[in-house]
C-alpha positions in Angstrom: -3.7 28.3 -9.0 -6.2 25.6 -8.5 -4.2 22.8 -9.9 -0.6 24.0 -8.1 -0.2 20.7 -6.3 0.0 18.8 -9.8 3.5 20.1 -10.1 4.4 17.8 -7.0 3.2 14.2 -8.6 3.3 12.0 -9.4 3.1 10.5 -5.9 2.9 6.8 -5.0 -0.6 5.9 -4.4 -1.3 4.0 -1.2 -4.4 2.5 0.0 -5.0 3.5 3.5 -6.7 0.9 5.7 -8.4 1.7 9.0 -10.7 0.6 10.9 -14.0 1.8 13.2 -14.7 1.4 16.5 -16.9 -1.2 15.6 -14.3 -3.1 14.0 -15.1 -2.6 11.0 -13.1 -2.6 7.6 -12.5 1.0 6.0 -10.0 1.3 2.5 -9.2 4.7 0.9 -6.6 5.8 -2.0 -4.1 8.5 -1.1 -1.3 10.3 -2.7 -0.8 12.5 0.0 1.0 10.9 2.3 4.6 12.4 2.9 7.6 11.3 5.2 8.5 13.8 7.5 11.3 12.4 9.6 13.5 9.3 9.1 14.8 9.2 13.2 11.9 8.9 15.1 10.2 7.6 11.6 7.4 10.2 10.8 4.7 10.4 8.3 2.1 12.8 7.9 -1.6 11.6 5.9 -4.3 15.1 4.6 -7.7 13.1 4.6 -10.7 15.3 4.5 -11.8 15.9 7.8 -15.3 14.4 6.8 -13.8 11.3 5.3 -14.3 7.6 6.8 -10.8 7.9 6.8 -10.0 10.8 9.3 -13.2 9.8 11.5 -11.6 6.3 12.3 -8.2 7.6 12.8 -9.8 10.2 15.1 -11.1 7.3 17.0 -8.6 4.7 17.0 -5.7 6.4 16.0 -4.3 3.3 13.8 -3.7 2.8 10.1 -2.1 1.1 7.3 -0.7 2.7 4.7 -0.4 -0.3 1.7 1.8 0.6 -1.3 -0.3 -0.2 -4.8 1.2 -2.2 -7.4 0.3 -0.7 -10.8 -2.1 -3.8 -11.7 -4.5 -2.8 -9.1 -5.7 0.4 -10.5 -8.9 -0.5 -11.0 -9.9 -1.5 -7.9 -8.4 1.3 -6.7 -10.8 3.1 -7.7 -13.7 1.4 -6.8 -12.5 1.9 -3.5 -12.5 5.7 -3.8 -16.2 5.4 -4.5 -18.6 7.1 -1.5 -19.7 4.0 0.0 -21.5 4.3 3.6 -19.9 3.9 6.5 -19.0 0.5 7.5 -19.0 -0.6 4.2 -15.8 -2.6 3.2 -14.3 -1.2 0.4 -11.6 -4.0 0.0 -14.9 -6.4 -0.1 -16.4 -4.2 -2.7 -12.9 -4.2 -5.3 -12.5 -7.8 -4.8 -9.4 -7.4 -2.6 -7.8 -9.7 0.2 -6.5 -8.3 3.7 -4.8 -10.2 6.6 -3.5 -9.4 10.2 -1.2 -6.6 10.5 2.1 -7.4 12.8 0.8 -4.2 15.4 -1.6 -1.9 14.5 -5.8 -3.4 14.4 -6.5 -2.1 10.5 -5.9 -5.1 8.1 -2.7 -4.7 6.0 -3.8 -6.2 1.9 -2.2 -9.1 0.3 -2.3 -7.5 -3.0 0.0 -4.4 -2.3 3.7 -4.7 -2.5 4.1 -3.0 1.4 2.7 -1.8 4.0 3.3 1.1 6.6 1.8 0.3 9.9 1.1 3.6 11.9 -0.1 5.3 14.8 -1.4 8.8 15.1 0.4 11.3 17.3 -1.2 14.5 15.9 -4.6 15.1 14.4 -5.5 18.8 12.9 -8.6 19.8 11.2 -9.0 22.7 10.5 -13.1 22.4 8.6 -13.4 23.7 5.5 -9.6 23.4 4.7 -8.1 20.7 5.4 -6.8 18.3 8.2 -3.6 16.6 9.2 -2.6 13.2 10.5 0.7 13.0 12.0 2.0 9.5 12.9 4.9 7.1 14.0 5.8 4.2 11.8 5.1 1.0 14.3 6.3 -1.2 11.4 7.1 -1.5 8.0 7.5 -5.1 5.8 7.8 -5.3 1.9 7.5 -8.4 -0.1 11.0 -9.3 -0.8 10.5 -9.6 -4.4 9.3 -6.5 -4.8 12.0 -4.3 -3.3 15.5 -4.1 -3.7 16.9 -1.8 -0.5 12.7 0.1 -0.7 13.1 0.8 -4.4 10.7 -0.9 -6.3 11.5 -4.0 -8.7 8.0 -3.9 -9.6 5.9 -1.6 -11.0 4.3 0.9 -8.6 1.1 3.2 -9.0 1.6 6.8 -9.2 -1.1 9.2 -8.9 -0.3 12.2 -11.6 -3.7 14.1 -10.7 -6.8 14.0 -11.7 -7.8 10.5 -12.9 -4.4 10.3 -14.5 -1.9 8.0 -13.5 1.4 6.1 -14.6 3.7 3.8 -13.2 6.7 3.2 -12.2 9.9 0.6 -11.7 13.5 0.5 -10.9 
């Protein structure tokens, strides 16, 4: 049973932006980020509950889910590495980030679309897991990209493990 979940991927792999309450830039890859609702939009995020991630949500309640174009993989994963906290991940992979339209964490110029969000519900439950539940504030895509939200170009999916593949309407 220990691999189960591989039978739901591949998932779309997002980059979730945050930040502290210092301010201060934090970038994670997820592909466990799942819709839940369409009216009121919904989304719900499972970071470890000891994760930068989770801790700055916690705080601020905010994020940015950014959708990953397939070219990118490689900085993806430099930004899965363990950095400290307050380290800026998106510095570290040689990535850009701008103003989101709401929400404080920084929406990045390389992804193909971003999710801005706002947590409602936070569950941790240690040494198991935790939940984010959160309200879409505001979505954009870059009009090439998309063609009524599918994807024109290709997208990174996460098939488990370090595996991964792509995908494009």
């Amino acid at each position: 049973m220990k691999k189960w979940h591989r039978l739901l991927h591949p998932k779309v792999v997002c980059l979730v932006t945050s930040v502290n309450t210092k301010n201060q830039i934090n970038a994670a890859p997820f592909a466990w980020a799942t819709p839940l609702c369409d009216e009121p939009p919904i989304l719900m995020l499972s970071p470890w509950y000891e994760s930068h991630t989770f801790k700055n949500i916690s705080q601020t309640k905010e994020f940015v889910i950014n959708i990953v174009p397939k070219e990118l993989k490689e900085k993806i994963k430099i930004c899965s590495e363990d950095f400290p906290e307050g380290v800026n991940e998106l510095e570290k992979a040689g990535l850009t980030w701008s103003k989101s339209k709401i929400v404080k964490p920084p929406r990045v110029n390389e992804c193909l679309a971003w999710i801005e969000c706002e947590a409602k519900e936070i569950l941790k439950k240690e040494n198991e897991y935790s939940i984010i539940i959160a309200e879409v504030k505001h979505v954009e895509t870059k009009e090439e990209c998309y063609d009524d939200f599918l994807p024109k170009k290709e997208v990174l999916l996460h098939l488990g493990g370090n595996n991964y593949s792509s995908i494009k309407v």
